[in-house]
Structures are given as structure tokens and as C-alpha cells.
N, C-alpha and C positions, 0 to 999 in steps of 0.2 A: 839353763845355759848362761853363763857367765859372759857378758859382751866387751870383751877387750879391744878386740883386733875390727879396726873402724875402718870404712872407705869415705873418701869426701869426694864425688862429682864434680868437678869443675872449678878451679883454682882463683874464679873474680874476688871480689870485696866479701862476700858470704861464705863462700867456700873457707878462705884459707882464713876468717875467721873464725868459723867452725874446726877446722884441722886445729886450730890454736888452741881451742879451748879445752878439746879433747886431747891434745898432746899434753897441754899443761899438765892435765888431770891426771896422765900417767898414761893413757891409751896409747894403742900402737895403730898408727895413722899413714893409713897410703893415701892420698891426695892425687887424685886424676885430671888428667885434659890431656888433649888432642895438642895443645900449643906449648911446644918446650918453655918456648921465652915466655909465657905465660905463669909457668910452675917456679921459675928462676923468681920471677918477679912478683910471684906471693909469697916465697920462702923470704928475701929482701925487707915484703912488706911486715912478717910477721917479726922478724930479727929486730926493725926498728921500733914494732908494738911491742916485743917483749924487754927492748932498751928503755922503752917510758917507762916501763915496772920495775925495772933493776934501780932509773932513777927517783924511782918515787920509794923507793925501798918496801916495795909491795911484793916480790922476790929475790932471790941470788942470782952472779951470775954462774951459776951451778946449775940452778934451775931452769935459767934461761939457754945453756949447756944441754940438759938432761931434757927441755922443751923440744929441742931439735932436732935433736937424735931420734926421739920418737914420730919423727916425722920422713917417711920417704916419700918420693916423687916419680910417677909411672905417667906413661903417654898411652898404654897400654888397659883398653878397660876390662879387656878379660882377663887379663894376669892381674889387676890393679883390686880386683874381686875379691882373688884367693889371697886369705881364708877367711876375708872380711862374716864378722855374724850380725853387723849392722852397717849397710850401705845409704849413705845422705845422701841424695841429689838437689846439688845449688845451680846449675847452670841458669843459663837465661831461660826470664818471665816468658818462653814460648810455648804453647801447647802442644806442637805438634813434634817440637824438638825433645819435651818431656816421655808424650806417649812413645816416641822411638827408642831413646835410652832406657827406658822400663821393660821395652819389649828386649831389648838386650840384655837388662839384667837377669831378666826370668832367662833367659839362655844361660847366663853366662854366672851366675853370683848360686854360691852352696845352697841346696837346696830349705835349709834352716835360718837361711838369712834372712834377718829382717830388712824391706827395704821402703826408707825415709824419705820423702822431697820435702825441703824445703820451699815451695812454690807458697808465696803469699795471697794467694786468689783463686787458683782452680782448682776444678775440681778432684780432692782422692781419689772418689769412687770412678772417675772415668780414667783419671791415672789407672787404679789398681784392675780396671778389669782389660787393660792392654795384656794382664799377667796373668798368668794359672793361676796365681799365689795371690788373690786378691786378700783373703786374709793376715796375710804378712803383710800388707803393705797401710801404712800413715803417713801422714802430715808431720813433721816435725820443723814447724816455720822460727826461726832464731832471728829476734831483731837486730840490727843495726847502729851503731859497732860491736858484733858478737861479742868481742873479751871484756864488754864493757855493762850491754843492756842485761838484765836479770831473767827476763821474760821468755819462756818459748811456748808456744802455743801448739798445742799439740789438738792433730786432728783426727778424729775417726772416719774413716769412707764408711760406706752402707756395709761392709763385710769383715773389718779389721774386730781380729780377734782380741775379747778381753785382754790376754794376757798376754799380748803383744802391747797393749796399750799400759799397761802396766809397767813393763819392762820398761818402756819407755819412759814413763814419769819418772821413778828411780834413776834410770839414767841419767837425767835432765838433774834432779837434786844432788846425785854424785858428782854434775860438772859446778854444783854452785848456783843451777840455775834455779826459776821458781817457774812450773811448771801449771798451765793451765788447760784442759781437757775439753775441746770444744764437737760439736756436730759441723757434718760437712755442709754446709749451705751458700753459696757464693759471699766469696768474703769473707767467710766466716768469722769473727767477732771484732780483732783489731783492726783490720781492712774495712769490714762492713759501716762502721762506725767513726773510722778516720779520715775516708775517701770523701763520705759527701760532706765531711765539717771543710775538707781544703778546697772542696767543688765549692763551697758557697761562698770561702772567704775569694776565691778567685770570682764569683759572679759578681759578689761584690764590691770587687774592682774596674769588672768589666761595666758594672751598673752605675760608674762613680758613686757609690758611696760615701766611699770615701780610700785614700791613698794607700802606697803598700806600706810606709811605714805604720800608720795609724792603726792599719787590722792586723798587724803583727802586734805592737803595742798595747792592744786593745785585748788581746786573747793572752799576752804573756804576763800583763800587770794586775790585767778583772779577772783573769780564769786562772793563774798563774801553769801558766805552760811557762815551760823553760825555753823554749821556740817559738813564735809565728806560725801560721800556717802555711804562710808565704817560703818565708823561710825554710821551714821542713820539705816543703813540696819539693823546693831547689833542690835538697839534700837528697830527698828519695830519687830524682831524676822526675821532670815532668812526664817523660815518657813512659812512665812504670806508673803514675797516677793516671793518665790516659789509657793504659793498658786494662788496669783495673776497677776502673771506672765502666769501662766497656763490660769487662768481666760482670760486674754489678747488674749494668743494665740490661747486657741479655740474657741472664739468667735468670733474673726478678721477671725483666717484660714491664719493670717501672721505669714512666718516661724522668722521675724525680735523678735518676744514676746518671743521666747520660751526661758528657761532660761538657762545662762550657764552651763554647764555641771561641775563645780568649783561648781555652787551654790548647784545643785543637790546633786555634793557627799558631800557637809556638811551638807546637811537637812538629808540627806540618815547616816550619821555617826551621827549623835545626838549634829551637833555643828550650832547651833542656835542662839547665841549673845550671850545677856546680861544676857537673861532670863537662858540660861543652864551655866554659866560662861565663855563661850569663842565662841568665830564666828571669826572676823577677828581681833577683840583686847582679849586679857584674862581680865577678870573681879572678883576681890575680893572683899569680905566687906571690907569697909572704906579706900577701896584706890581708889583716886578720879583720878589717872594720867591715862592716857591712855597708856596701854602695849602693843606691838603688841604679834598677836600669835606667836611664834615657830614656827608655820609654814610656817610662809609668812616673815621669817626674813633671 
């Protein structure tokens, strides 16, 4: 079966990423959520992401045209379905808002569909067995800025079928992307690995080590990261490193996951990066330099 006809779950920063890269690519893309002004306001978001590509002469605007078009927008997720043969769910990093939309899909999505979460920490296999159809169902996590990162990590539950995972890889190389095939295990590979490098640059800061410029500096100049940890952590949302952090920890049962007690009381105070304007640097419109906080100065 040939997967043209795509669903994307939830219209935030991943979502209409995801719709984007798939419409580029020529699929036909219904794009869901519950919130009109929601859908208005990723279709916005991608028209301006597919204007950096018109200016960078990376496509036409024909393509940026023929982008769009391939794009509708439903409030509706059981019409938002048909005749989807491959359903992505991006919504929010919550488990229990996951296992309910899954249990809807198995309702509601053709019975040949394949259906995708994007979810960057929990678990497939307890996703897939909300659903009859545990072997139709994977991991298909896409980094951040979808039209941008190469990477998607593709995941097996304890039941997903080979050749559903295949399908899937081909998929992922027909959008451009470079595809890597991982086992389900808390965190599974890019999370497992990136969560406690940002837990330890935040411990130590909380340990004075030393400052937040210096352990951003310190990892982008010796290790040549293009970002900080500090940095990044802002960008992912501190409260999605707190999430999965946790995610980590009680799934291991390793006290090494748990998050520092620095990161807790900034999710606990309302200071979450980029997205609330301050985590560990302050953030305003149209200023592109990096500030650190007040706090950490």
C-alpha cells in the first residue's frame, strides 16, 4: 500500500512541522486539533517557514503554492482520519492524553492504517496496546525544526510489525529525512542520552561549577555542539526536559535520571525557556543575542 494520504494530530511546533514536510513532499495532509485558532495559526506558521525557502531560493513560489494546497485543516478527528493510511500523533508530551487519542484512533482511523506518535519518551508499547492494532502502531519521533533537522527516530513497541517498520523507513527517506530504527526503552536513544548530558550541565550550575555562559561555551567550543546545553534545554522547554527526565527515572528505577532539584524549581516557578521568555537566558522579540538570566549572573 502506497501511503499518500497523511493525518497529523495536533497542529503545535511538531505538528505543522510534520504536515510541512509531508505536504512539501507531495502528500496529501489533513492536519487536526480541536482549536480552530490553533490550525489558522500553524497554517501562518508554515507559510512564513516556507517564505525563508522561497528566500533562500531552496524552492519556488509555486512550490510554496503547491505546499499549501496539499494541506487541509479539520477540527474534526474522525472525519480528519478518512482516508488517512498513515496517522502521526504530535500532541502534547502527556501520557494519558496520548493513550486516549489512540484509543480514538483504533475507533475511528481505516482499519489498514498505520498509526505514528511522535511522542519523544513514552512508551510505544503501552501506547500500542490502548489499541487492537498494536502491530500497526510505532514511534515515529521528528526533531526540532522538523523542515530543518534530518533525523527521525523511528521506534518499535514490543509488537509493531516488520513491515510496518519498513514502510516507515522508506517513508521517512522519501520526505528527505535520514531514518534511524531504534527498541522501545524509556527514552529511547536521542532522549536517553541528551536528558542526563542537560541534567548534569544544569547540576552543574546548581553545584557552582561554574556559570551558564562558560558550560554552554565549554560544550559548543571542546565538544563542538552548535548549542549549549543550557541553551538547548531553553529551546526544548525546561518543562519537556523535566517531563522526560521523570520519564527516565521511573522507568530505569535509576536515582542517576531524576532531575535536579534547580530544574524542578524553575518548572515549579513558571520559568521554562524560550517559550515563557526566560529559563536560563531572558528572551525578547527581536533580540537575537543571548542574555543570561539575573539569576544565574
Amino acid at each position: 500500500m502506497s501511503l499518500q494520504h497523511i493525518a497529523v494530530i495536533g497542529a503545535g511546533t511538531m505538528g505543522n512541522g510534520i504536515a510541512h514536510v509531508f505536504a512539501q513532499s507531495g502528500f496529501n495532509v489533513k492536519l487536526i486539533d480541536v482549536n480552530a485558532a490553533q490550525l489558522e495559526k500553524a497554517l501562518q506558521t508554515i507559510s512564513k517557514n516556507l517564505d525563508r525557502q522561497v528566500a533562500k531560493a531552496t524552492i519556488t513560489e509555486a512550490q510554496k503554492a503547491a505546499t499549501l494546497a496539499n494541506i487541509i485543516t479539520v477540527t474534526d478527528l474522525a472525519a480528519g482520519v478518512q482516508p488517512a493510511q498513515l496517522v502521526i500523533e504530535a500532541a502534547t508530551e502527556n501520557v494519558d492524553l496520548k493513550l486516549k487519542i489512540f484509543r480514538q484512533l483504533d475507533e475511528t482511523a481505516p482499519a489498514g492504517a498505520i498509526l505514528a506518535t511522535n511522542t519523544s519518551s513514552i512508551s510505544i508499547t503501552k501506547i500500542a496496546a490502548a489499541t487492537k492494532r498494536p502491530a500497526q502502531v510505532i514511534g515515529m519521533h521528528f526533531m526540532n525544526p522538523v523542515p530543518v533537522m534530518k533525523l527521525v527516530e523511528i521506534i518499535n513497541g514490543y509488537a509493531t510489525d516488520k513491515e510496518v517498520t519498513e514502510k516507515i523507513v522508506s517513508l521517512s527517506q522519501q520526505l528527505g529525512k535520514v531514518p534511524c530504527v531504534v527498541n522501545d526503552y524509556p527514552g529511547f536513544i536521542a532522549n536517553r542520552i541528551l536528558m542526563p548530558m542537560i541534567n548534569e550541565a544544569i547540576y552543574s550550575l546548581y553545584e557552582g561549577v561554574a556559570g551558564v555562559e562558560a558550560i554552554d561555551t565549554v560544550m559548543k567550543l571542546g565538544m563542538a555542539h552548535p548549542m549549549g546545553p543550557l541553551q538547548l534545554a531553553d529551546f526544548i522547554g525546561l518543562d519537556v526536559c523535566y517531563s522526560i527526565l521523570n520519564v527516565l527515572y521511573e522507568g530505569f528505577g535509576n536515582p542517576k535520571y531524576a532531575p535536579c532539584p534547580l530544574l524542578t524549581n524553575m518548572v515549579t516557578a513558571g520559568y521554562l525557556g524560550a517559550k515563557s521568555g526566560e529559563g536560563f537566558y531572558k528572551y525578547t522579540a527581536g533580540n537575537k543575542d543571548l542574555i543570561v538570566s539575573d539569576r544565574f549572573k
